[in-house]
Steps between C-alpha positions, in 0.01 A plus 500: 500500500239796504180495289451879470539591182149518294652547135843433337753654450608645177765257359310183702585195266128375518375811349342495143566817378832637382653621787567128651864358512507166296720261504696342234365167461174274596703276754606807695184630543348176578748503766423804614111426475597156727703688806177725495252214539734322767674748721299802378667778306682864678386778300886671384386823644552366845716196454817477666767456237756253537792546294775271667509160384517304794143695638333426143311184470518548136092465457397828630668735236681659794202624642414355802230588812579757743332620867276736278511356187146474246326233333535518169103636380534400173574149547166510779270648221622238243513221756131571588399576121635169376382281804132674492582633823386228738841299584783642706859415386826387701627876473269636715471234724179357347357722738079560447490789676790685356396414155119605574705845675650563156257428312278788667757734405741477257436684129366185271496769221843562483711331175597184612462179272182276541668207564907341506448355152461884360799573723719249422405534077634861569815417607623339221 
C-alpha cells in the first residue's frame, strides 16, 4: 500500500464530523478498527473492489489492496492520536521510519476522532 495521502477523504469512516460513513453496530466497527491495526486499512478511493465471492475474504468489506492503492489517512491520524504517536502498529509494518515519514506530513487538524473509544461510541 501507498502512504500518500495527507488528509481523508470525505466519507472516511474514522472521520468525526458528519460526512463519515458509520456503520451499523459497535462490533462492526470494532472489526473494522481491528483489520486496520493488523493488516492496515485501503482507503475506498483506491481500493480494489472485490465483488465475487470466492475473491472476498469476507473481512475486508470487499475492498481490498491494489498496485496503487492508499493507506487509509484517517485511520493513521487516529492510530497516532490514540497511541500518543510513539508506537508503530502491525498495519504499517511497525515501521519507525514510515511512521516518523507520516507523521511530518499528514494534516493532524483534520476531523478525525481522538482516540478508538470515541470511534467505536459513534458507531453505535
Amino acid at each position: 500500500m501507498r502512504f500518500d495521502l495527507k488528509t481523508p477523504c470525505k466519507n472516511c469512516p474514522f472521520r468525526s464530523d458528519e460526512s463519515a460513513i458509520r456503520f451499523s453496530c459497535r462490533e462492526r466497527a470494532a472489526e473494522i478498527e481491528e483489520s486496520a491495526y493488523r493488516n492496515g486499512f485501503p482507503c475506498h478511493l483506491s481500493a480494489v473492489l472485490i465483488e465475487d465471492d470466492e475473491t472476498w475474504d469476507g473481512e475486508s468489506g470487499g475492498f481490498v489492496p491494489g498496485e496503487n492503492t492508499q493507506h487509509c489517512v484517517g485511520y493513521i491520524i487516529l492510530q497516532v492520536r490514540d497511541g500518543g504517536g510513539c508506537n508503530p502498529w502491525p498495519g504499517i509494518n511497525n515501521d519507525d521510519d514510515l511512521l516518523e515519514h507520516l507523521e511530518q506530513r499528514v494534516d493532524f487538524d483534520a476531523p478525525v476522532f481522538d482516540s478508538i473509544d470515541e470511534y467505536l461510541a459513534a458507531n453505535t
